[in-house]
PQR file with spaces between the fields and no chain letter, atoms N, CA, C, O and H, PARSE charges and radii, in Angstrom:
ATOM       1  N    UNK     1      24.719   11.578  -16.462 -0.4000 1.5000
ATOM       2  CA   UNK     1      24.582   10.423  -17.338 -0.0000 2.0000
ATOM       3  C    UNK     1      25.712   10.473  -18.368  0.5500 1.7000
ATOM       4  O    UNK     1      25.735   11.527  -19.004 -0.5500 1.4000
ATOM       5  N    UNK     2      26.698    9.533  -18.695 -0.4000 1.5000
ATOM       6  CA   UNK     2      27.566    9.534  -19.991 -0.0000 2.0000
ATOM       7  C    UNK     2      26.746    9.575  -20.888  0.5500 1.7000
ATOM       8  O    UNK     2      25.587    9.184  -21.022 -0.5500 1.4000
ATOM       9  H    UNK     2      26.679    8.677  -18.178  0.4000 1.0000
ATOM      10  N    UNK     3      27.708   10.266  -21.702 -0.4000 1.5000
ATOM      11  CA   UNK     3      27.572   10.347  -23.285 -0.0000 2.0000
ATOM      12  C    UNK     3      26.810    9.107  -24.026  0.5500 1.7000
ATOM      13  O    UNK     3      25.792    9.236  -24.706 -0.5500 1.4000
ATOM      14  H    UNK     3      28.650   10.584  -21.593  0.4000 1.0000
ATOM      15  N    UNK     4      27.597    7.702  -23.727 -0.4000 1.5000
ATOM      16  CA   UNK     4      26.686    6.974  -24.405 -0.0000 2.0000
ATOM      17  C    UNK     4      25.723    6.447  -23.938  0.5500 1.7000
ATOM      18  O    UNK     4      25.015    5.826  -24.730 -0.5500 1.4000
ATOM      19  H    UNK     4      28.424    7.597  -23.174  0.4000 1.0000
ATOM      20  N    UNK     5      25.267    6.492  -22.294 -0.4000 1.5000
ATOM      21  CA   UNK     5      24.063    5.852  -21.984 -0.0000 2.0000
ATOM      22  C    UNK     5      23.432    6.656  -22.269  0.5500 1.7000
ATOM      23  O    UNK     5      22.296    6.189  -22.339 -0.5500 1.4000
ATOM      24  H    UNK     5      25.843    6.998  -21.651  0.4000 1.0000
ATOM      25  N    UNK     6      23.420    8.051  -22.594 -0.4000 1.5000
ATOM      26  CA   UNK     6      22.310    8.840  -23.010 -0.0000 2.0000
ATOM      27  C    UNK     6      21.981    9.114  -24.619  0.5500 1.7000
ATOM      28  O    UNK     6      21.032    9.680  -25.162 -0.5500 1.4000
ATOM      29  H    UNK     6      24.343    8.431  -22.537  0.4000 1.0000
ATOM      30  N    UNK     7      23.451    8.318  -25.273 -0.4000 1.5000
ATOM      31  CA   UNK     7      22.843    8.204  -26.667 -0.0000 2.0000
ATOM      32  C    UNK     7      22.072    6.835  -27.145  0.5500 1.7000
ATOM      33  O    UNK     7      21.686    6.621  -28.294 -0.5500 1.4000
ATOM      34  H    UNK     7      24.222    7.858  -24.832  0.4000 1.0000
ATOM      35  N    UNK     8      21.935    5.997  -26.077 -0.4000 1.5000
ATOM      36  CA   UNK     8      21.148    4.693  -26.299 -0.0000 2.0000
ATOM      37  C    UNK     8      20.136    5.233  -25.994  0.5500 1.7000
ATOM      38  O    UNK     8      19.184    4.822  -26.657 -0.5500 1.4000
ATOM      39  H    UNK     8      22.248    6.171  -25.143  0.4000 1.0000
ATOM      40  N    UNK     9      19.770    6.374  -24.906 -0.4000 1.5000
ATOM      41  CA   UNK     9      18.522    6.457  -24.409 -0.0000 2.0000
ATOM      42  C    UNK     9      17.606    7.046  -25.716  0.5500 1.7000
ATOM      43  O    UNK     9      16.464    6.669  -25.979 -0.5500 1.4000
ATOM      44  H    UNK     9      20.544    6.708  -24.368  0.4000 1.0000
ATOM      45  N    UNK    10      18.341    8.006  -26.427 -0.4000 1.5000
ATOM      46  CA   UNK    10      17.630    8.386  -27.269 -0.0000 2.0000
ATOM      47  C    UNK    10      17.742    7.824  -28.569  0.5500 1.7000
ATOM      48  O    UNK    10      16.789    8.005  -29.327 -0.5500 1.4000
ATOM      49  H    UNK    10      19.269    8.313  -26.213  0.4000 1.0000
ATOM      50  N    UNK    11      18.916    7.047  -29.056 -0.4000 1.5000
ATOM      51  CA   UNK    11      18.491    5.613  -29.466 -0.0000 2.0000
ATOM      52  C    UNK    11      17.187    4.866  -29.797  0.5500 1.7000
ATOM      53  O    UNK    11      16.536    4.744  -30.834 -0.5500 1.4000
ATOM      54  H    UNK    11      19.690    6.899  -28.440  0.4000 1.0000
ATOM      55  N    UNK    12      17.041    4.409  -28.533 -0.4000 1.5000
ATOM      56  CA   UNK    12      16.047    3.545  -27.596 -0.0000 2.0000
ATOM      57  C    UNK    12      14.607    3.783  -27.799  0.5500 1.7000
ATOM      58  O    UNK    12      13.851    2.867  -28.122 -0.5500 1.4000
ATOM      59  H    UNK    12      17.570    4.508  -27.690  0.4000 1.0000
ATOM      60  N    UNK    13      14.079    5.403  -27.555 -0.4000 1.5000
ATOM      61  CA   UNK    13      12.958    6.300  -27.868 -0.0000 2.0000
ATOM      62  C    UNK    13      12.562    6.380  -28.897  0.5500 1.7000
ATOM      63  O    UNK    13      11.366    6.254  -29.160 -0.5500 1.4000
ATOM      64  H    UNK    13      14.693    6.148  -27.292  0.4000 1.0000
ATOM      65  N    UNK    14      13.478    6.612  -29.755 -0.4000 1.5000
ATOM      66  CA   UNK    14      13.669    6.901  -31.141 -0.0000 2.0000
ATOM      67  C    UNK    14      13.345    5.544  -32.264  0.5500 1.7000
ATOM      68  O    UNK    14      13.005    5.394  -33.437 -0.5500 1.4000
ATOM      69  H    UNK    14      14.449    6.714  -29.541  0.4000 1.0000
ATOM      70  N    UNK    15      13.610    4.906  -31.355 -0.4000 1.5000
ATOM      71  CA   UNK    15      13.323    3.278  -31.739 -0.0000 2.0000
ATOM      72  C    UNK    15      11.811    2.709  -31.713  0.5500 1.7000
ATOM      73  O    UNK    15      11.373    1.996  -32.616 -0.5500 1.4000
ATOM      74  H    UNK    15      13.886    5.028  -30.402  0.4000 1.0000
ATOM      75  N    UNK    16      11.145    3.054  -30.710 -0.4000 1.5000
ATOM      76  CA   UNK    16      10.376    2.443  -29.895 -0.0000 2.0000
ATOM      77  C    UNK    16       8.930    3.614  -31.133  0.5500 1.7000
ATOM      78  O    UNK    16       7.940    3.398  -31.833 -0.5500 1.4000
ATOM      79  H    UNK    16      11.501    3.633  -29.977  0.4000 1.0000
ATOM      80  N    UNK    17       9.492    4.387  -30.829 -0.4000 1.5000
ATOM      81  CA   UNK    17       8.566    5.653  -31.496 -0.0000 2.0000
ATOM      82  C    UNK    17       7.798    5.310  -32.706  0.5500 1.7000
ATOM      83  O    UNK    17       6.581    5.299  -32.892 -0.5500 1.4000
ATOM      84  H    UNK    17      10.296    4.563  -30.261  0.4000 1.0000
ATOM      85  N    UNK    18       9.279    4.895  -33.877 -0.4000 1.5000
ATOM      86  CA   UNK    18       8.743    4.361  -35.192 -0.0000 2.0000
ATOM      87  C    UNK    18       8.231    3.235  -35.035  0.5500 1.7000
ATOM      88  O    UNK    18       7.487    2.646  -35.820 -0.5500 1.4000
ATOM      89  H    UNK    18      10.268    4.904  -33.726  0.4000 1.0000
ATOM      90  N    UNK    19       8.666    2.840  -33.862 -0.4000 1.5000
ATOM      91  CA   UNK    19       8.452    0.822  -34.188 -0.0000 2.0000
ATOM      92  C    UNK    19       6.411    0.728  -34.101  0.5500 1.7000
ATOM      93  O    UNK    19       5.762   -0.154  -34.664 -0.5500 1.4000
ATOM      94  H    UNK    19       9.270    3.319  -33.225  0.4000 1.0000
ATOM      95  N    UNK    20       5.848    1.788  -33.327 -0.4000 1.5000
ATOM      96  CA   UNK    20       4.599    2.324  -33.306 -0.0000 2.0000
ATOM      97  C    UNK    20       3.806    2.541  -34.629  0.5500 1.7000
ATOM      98  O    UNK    20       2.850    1.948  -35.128 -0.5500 1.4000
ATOM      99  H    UNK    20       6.375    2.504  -32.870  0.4000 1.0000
ATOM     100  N    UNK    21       4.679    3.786  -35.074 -0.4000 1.5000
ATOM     101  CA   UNK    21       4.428    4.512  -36.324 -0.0000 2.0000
ATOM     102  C    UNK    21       3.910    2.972  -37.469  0.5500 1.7000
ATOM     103  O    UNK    21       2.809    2.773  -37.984 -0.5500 1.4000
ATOM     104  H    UNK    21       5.455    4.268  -34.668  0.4000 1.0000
ATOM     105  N    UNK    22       5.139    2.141  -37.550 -0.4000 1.5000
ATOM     106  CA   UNK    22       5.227    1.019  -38.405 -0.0000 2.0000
ATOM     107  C    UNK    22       4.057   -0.104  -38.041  0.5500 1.7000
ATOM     108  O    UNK    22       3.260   -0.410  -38.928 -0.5500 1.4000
ATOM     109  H    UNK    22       6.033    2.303  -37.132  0.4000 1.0000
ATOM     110  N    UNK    23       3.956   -0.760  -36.629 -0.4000 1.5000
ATOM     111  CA   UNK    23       2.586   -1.427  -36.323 -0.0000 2.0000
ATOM     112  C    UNK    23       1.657   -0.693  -36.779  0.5500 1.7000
ATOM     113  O    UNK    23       1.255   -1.092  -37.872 -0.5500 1.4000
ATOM     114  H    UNK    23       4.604   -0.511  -35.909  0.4000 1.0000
ATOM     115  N    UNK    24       1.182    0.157  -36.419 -0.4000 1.5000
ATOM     116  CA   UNK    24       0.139    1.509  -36.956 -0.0000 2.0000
ATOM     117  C    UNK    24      -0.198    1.307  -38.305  0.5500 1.7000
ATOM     118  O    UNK    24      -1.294    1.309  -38.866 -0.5500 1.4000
ATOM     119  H    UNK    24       1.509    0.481  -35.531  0.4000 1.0000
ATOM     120  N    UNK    25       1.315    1.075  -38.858 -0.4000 1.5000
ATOM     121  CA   UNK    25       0.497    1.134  -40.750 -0.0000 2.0000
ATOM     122  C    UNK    25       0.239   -0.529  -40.906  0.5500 1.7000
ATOM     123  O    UNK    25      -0.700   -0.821  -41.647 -0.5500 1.4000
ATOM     124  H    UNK    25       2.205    1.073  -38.402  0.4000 1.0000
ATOM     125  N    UNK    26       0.860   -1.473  -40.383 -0.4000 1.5000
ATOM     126  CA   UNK    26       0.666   -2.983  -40.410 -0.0000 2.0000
ATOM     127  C    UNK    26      -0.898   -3.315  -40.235  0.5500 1.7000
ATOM     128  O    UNK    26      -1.644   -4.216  -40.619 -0.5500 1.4000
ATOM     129  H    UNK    26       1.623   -1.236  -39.781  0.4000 1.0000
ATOM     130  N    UNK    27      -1.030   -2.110  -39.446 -0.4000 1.5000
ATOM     131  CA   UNK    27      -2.675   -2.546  -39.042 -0.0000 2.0000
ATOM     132  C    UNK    27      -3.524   -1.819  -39.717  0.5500 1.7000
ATOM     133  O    UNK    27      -4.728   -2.073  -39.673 -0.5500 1.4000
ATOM     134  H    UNK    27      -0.424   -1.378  -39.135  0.4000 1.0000
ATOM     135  N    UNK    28      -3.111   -0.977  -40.319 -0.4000 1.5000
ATOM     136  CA   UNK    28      -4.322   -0.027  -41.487 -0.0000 2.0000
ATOM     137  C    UNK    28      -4.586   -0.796  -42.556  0.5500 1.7000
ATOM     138  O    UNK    28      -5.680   -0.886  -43.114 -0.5500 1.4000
ATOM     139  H    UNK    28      -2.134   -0.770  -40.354  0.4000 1.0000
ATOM     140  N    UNK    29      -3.029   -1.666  -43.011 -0.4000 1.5000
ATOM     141  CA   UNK    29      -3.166   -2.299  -44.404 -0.0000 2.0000
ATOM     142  C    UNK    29      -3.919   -3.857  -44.126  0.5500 1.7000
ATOM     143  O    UNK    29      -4.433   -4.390  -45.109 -0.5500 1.4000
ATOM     144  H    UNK    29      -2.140   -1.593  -42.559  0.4000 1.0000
ATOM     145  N    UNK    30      -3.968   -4.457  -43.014 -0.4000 1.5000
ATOM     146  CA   UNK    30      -4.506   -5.047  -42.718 -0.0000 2.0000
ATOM     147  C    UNK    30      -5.859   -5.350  -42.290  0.5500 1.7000
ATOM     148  O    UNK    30      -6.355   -6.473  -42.393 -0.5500 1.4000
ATOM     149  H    UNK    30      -3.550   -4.025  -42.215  0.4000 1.0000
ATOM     150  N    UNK    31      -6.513   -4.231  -41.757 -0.4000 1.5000
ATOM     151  CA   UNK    31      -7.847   -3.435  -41.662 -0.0000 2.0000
ATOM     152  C    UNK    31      -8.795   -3.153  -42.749  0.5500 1.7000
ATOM     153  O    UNK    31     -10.007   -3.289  -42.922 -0.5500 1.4000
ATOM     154  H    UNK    31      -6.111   -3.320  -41.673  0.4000 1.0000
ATOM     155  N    UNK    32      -7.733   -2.683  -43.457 -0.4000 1.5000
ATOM     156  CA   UNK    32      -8.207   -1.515  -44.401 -0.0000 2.0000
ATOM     157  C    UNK    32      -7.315   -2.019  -46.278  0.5500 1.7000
ATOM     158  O    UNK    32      -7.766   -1.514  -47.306 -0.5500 1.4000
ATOM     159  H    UNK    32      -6.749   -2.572  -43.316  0.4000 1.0000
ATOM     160  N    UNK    33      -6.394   -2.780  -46.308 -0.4000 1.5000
ATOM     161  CA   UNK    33      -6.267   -2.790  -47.583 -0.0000 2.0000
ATOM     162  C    UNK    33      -5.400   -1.762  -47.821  0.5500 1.7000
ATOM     163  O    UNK    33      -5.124   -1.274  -46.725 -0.5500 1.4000
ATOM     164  H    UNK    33      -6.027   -3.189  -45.473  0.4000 1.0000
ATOM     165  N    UNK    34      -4.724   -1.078  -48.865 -0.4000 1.5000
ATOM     166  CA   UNK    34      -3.916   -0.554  -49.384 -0.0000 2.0000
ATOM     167  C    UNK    34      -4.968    0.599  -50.281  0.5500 1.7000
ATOM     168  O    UNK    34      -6.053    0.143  -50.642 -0.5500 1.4000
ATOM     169  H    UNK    34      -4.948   -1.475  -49.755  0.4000 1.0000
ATOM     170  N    UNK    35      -4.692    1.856  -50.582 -0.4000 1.5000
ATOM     171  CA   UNK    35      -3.374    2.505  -50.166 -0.0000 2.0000
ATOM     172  C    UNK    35      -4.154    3.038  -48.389  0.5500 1.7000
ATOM     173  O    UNK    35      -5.304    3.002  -47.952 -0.5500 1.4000
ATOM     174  H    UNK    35      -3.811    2.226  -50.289  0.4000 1.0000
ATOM     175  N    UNK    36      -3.022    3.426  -47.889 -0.4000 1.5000
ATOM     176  CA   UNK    36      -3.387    3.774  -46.551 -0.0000 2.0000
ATOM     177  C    UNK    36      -3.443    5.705  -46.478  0.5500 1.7000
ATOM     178  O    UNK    36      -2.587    6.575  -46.639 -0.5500 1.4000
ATOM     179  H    UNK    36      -2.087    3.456  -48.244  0.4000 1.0000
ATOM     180  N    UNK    37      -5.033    5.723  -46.128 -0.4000 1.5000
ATOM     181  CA   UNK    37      -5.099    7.165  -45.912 -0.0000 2.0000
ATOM     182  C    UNK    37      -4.997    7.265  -44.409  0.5500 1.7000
ATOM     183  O    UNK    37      -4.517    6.566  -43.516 -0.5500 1.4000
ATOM     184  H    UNK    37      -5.729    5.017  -45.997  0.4000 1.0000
ATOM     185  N    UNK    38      -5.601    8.344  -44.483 -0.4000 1.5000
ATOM     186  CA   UNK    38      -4.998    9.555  -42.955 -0.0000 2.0000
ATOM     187  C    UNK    38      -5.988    8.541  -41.937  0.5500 1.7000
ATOM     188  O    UNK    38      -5.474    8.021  -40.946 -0.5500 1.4000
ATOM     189  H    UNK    38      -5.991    8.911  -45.208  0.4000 1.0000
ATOM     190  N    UNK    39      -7.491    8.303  -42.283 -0.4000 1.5000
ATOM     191  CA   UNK    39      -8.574    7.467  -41.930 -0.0000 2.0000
ATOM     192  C    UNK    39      -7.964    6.200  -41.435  0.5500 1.7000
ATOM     193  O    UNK    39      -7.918    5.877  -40.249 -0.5500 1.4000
ATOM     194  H    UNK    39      -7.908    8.725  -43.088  0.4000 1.0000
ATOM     195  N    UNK    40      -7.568    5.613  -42.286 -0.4000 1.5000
ATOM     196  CA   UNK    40      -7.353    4.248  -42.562 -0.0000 2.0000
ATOM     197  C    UNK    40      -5.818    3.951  -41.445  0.5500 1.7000
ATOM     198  O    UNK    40      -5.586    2.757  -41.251 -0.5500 1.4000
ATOM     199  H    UNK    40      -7.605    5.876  -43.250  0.4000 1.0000
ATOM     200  N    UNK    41      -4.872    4.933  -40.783 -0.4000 1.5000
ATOM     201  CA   UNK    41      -4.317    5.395  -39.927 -0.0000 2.0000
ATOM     202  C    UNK    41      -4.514    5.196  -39.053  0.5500 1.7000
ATOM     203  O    UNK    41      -3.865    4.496  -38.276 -0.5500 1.4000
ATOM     204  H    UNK    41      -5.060    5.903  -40.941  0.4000 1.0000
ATOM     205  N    UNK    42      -5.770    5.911  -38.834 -0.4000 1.5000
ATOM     206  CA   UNK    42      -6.311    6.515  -37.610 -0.0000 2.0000
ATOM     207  C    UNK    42      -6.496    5.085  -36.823  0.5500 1.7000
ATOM     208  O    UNK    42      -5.933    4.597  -35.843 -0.5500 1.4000
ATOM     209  H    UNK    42      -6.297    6.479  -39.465  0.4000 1.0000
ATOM     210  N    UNK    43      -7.392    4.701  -37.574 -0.4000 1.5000
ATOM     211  CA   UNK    43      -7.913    3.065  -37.463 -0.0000 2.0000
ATOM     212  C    UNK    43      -7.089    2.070  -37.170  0.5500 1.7000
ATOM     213  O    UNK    43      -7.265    1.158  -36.362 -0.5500 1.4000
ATOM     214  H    UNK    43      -7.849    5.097  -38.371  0.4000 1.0000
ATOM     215  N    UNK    44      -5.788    2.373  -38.156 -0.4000 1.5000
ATOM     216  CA   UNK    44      -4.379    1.290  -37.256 -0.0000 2.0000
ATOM     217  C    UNK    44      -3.885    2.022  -36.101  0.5500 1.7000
ATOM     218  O    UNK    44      -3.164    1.415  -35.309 -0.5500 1.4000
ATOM     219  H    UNK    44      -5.644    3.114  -38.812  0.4000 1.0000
ATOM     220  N    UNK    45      -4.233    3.495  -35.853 -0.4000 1.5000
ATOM     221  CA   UNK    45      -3.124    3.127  -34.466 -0.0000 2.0000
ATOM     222  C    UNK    45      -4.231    3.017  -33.459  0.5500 1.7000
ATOM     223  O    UNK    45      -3.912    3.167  -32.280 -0.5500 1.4000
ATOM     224  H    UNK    45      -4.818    3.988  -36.496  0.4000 1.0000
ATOM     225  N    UNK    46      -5.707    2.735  -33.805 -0.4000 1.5000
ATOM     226  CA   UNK    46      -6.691    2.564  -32.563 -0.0000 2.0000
ATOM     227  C    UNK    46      -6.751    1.162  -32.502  0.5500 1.7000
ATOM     228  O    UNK    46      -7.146    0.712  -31.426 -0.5500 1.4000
ATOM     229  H    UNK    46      -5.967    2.614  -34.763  0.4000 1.0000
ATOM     230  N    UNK    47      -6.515    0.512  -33.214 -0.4000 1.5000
ATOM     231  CA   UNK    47      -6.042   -1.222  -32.991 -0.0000 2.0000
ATOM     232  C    UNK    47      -5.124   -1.385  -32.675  0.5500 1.7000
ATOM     233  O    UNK    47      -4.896   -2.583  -32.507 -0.5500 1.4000
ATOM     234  H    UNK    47      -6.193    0.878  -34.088  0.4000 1.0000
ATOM     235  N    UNK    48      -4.281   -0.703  -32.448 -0.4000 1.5000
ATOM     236  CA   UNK    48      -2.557   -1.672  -31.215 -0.0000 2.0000
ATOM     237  C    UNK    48      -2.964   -1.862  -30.137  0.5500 1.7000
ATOM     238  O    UNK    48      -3.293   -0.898  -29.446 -0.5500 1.4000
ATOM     239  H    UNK    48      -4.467    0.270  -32.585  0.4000 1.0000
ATOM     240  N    UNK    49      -3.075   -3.244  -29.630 -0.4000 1.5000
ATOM     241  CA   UNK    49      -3.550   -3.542  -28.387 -0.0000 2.0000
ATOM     242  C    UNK    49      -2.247   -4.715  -28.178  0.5500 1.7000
ATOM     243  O    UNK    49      -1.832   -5.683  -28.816 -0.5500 1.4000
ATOM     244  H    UNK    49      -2.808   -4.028  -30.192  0.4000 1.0000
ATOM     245  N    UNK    50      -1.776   -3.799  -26.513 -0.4000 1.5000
ATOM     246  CA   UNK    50      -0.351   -4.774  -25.574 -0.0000 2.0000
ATOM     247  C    UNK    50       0.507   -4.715  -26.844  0.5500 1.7000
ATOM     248  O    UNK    50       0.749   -5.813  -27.345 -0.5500 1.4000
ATOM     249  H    UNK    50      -2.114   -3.013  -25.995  0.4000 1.0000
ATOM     250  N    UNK    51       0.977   -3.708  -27.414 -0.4000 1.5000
ATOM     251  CA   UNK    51       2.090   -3.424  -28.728 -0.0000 2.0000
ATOM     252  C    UNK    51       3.657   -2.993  -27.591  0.5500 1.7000
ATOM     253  O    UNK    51       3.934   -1.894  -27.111 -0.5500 1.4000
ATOM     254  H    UNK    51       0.780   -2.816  -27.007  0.4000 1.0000
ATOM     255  N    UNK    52       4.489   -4.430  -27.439 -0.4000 1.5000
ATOM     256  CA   UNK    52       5.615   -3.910  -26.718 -0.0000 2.0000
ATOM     257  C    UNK    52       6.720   -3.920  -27.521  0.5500 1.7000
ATOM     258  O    UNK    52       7.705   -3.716  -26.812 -0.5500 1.4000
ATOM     259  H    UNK    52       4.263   -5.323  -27.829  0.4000 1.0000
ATOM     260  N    UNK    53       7.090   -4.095  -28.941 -0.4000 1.5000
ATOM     261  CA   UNK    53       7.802   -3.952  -29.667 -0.0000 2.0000
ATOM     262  C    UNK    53       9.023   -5.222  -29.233  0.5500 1.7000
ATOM     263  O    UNK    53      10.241   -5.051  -29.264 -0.5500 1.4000
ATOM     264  H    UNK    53       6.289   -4.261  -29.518  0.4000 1.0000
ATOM     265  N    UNK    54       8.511   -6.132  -28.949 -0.4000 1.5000
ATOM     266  CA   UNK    54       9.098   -7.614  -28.834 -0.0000 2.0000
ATOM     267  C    UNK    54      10.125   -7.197  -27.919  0.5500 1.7000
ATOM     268  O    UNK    54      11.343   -7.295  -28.071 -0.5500 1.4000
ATOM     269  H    UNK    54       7.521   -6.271  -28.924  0.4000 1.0000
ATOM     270  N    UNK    55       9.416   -6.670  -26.847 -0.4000 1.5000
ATOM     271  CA   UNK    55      10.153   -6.510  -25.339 -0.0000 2.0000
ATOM     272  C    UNK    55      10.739   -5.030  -25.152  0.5500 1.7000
ATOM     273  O    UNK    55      11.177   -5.025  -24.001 -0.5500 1.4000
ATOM     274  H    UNK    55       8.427   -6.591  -26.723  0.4000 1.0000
ATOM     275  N    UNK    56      10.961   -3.763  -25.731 -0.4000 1.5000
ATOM     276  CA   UNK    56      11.729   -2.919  -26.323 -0.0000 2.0000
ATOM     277  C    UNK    56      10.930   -1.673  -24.711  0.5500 1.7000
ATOM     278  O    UNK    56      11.512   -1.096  -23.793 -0.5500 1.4000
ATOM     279  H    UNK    56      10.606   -3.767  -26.666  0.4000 1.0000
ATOM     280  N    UNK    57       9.787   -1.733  -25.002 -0.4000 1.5000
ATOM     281  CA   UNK    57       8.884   -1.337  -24.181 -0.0000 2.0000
ATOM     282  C    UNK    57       7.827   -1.848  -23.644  0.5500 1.7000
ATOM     283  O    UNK    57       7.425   -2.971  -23.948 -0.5500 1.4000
ATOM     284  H    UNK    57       9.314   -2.202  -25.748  0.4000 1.0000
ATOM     285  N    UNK    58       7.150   -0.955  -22.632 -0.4000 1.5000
ATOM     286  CA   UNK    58       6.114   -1.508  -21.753 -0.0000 2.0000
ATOM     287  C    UNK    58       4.811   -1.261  -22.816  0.5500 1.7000
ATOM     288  O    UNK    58       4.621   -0.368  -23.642 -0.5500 1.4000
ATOM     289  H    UNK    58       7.477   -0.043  -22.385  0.4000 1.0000
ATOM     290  N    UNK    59       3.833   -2.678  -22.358 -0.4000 1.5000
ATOM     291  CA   UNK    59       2.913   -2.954  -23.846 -0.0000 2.0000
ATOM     292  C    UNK    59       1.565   -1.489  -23.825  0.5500 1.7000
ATOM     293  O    UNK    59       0.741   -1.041  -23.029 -0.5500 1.4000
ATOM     294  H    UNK    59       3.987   -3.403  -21.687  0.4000 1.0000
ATOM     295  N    UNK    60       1.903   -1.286  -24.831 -0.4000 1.5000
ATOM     296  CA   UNK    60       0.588   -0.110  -25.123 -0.0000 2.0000
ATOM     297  C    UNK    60      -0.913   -0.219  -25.982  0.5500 1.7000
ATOM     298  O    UNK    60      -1.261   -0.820  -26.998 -0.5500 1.4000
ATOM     299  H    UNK    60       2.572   -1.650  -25.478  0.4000 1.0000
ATOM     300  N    UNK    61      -1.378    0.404  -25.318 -0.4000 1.5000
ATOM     301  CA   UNK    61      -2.875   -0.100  -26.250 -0.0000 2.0000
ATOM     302  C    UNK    61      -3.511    1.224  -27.040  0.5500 1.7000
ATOM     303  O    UNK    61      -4.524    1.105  -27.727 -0.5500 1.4000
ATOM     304  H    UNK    61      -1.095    0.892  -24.493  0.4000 1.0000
């Protein structure tokens, strides 16, 4: 694999990873209100349902 298709790949991962992390808290504060605990977390990343990061990846629930 070149150098740079394998630095998009991890790019790409690296992308996709936070873009999770970030829905995750969209949905705690939305759930749950502000401030967001460890709980209140938990709870946003058990609500991502078909989360494909506006095409980036295949949709996850």
């Amino acid at each position: 694999m070149a150098r740079s298709k394998r630095r998009d790949v991890f790019y790409n991962t690296g992308l996709a990873m936070y873009s999770i992390v970030f829905e995750a808290a969209r949905q705690a504060v939305s759930l749950h209100g502000h401030p967001i605990t460890a709980e209140t977390y938990k709870a946003g990343l058990e609500a991502i349902e078909k989360f494909d990061a506006n095409g980036l990846m295949a949709p996850i629930t």
